[in-house]
C-alpha positions in Angstrom: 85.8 67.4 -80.7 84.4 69.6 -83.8 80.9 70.7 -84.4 78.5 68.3 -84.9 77.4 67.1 -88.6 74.1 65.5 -89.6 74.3 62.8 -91.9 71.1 61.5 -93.6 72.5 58.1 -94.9 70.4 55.8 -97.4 71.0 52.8 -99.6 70.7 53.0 -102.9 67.2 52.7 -104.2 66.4 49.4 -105.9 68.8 48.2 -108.9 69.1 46.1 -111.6 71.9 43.8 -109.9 69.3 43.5 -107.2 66.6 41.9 -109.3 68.9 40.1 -111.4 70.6 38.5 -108.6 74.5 39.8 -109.2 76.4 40.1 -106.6 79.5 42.5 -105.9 80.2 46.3 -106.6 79.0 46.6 -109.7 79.5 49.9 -110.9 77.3 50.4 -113.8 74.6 49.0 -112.5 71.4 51.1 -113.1 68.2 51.7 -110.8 65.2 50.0 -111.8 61.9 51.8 -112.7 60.6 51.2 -109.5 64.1 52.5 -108.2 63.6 55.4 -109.9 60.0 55.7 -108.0 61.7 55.0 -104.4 64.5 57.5 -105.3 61.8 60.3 -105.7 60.0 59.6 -102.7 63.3 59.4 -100.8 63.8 63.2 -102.2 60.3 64.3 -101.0 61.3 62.9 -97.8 64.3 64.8 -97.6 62.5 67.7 -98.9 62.6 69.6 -95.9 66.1 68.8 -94.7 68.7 72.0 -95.4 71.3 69.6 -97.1 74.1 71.1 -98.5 75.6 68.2 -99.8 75.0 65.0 -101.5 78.2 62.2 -101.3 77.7 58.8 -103.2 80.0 56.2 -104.0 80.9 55.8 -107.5 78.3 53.2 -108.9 75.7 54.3 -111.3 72.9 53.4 -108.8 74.0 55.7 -106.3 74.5 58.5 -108.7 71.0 58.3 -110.3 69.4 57.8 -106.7 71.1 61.0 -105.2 69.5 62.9 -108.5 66.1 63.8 -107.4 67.2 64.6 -103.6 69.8 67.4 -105.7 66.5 68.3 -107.4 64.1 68.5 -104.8 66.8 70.9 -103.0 66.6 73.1 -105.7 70.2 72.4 -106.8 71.7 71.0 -110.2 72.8 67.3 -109.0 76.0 67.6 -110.9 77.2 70.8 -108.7 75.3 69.7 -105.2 76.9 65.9 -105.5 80.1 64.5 -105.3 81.0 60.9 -105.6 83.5 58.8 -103.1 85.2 56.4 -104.0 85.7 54.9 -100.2 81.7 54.6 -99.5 81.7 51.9 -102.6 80.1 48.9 -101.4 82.3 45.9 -100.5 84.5 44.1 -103.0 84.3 40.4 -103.7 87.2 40.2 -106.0 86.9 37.3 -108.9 83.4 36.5 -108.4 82.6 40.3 -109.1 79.1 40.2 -110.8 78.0 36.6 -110.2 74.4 35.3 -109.8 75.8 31.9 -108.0 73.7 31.0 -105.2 76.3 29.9 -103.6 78.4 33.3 -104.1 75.1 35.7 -102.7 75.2 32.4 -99.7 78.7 32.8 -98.7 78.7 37.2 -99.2 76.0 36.8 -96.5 78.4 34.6 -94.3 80.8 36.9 -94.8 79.1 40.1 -94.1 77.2 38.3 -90.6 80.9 37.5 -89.7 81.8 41.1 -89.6 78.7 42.1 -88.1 77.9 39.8 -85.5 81.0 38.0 -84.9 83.4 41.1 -85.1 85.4 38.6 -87.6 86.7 41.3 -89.9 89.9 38.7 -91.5 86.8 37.2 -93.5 86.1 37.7 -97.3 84.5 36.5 -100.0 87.2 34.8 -102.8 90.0 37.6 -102.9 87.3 40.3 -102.2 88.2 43.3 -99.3 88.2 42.3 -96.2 86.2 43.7 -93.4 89.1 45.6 -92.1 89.4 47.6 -95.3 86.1 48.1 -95.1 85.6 49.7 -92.2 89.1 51.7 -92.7 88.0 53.2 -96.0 84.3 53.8 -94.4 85.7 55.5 -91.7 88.0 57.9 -93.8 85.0 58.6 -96.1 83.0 59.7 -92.8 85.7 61.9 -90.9 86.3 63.6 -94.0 82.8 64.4 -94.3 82.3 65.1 -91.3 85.7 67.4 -91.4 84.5 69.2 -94.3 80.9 70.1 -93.2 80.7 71.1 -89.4 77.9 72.1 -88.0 76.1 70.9 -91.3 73.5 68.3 -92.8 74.7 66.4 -95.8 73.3 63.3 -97.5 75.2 59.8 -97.9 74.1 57.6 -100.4 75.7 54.0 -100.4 75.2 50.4 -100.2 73.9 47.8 -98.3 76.9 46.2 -96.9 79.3 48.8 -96.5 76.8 50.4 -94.8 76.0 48.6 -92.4 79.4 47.1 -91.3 80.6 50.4 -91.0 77.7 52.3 -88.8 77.5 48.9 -86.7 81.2 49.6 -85.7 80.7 53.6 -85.8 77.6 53.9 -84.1 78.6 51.2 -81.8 75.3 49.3 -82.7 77.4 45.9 -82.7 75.1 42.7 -84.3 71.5 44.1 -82.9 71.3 45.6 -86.6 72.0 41.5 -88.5 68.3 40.6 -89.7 67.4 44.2 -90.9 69.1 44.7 -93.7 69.0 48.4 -94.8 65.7 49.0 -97.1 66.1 50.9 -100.6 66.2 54.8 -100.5 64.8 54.9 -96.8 66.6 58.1 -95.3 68.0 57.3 -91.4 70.0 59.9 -89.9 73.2 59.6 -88.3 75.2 62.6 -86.0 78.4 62.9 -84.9 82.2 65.1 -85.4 84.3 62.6 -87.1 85.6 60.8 -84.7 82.4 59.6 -82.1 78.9 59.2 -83.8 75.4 58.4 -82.6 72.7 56.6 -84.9 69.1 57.0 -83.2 67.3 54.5 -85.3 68.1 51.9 -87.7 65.8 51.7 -90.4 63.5 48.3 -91.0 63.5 46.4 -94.0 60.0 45.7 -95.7 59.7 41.9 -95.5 60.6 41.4 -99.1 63.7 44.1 -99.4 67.1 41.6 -100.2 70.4 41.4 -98.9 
């Protein structure tokens, strides 16, 4: 077992696919004003923390919500961030970006599957399934977690793959279905790559979405 690594993990703060209703990965997506606001706070939060690096996925949202925790560190975001393609959030293949009830219904299905039923062959239209998921996830961690021992860094991802991934890694099984993660709310996670311990799973405010 290495050194241990402290990860402050957070989803993205509040986006426009969010309030529009869009559903899948959504790259170019920006933050919202009030995004913008929670990504700031999220930065004074972190204020304090000794991070020595920032890892997004590649979606605009991330990006722009990792900006202010590079500034508040008294780093230029460009050279303290890096973005990972493997913490993207989960793909949904053809129905990439639609605002179909009935699409947003069944990723829910999909992603409680994973979660509380441990049924990782599900997916939404030809989207990933919850085995690639995880597998990229987990990658995306150990090498974190492989390049920073003894360290703090910062994780900044998505909803889903988020939470599929730290229920499995943490061990925290379905008792983290009906909390979905809340925008830009920091929630550390520790561990060497290979086991890792999540002391407390953030809780959504009652009107943060799936």
């Amino acid at each position: 077992m290495g050194e241990t690594i402290r990860v402050w993990c957070l989803r993205h703060a509040e986006s426009e696919n969010v309030v529009d209703g869009a559903a899948g990965v959504l790259e170019s997506a920006p933050l919202t004003a009030r995004g913008r606001e929670q990504a700031v706070a999220a930065a004074r939060t972190l204020a304090s923390e000794p991070i020595t690096r920032i890892y997004t996925s590649t979606a605009a949202r991330a990006i722009q919500t990792a900006m202010p925790i590079a500034a508040e560190s008294g780093s230029n975001a460009r050279r303290l961030s890096e973005s990972v393609p493997g913490l993207a959030e989960f793909g949904i293949g053809r129905a990439e970006g639609s605002r179909d009830p009935e699409i947003r219904r069944r990723t829910a299905q999909v992603l409680r599957a994973w979660v509380v039923d441990s049924d990782l062959d599900q997916r939404v239209d030809d989207g990933e399934t919850g085995h690639e998921v995880v597998t990229r996830m987990s990658a995306a961690f150990a090498s974190i977690a492989a390049a920073h021992p003894g360290e703090t860094v910062a994780i900044v991802g998505h909803v889903g793959s988020l939470t599929v991934a730290l229920s499995r890694l943490c061990g925290l099984g379905p008792a983290v279905w009906g909390t979905p993660l809340p925008h830009a709310e920091p929630f550390l996670i520790e561990g060497d790559g290979q086991a890792w311990r999540c002391p407390a799973w953030p809780i959504s405010p009652p009107r943060s979405a799936l």
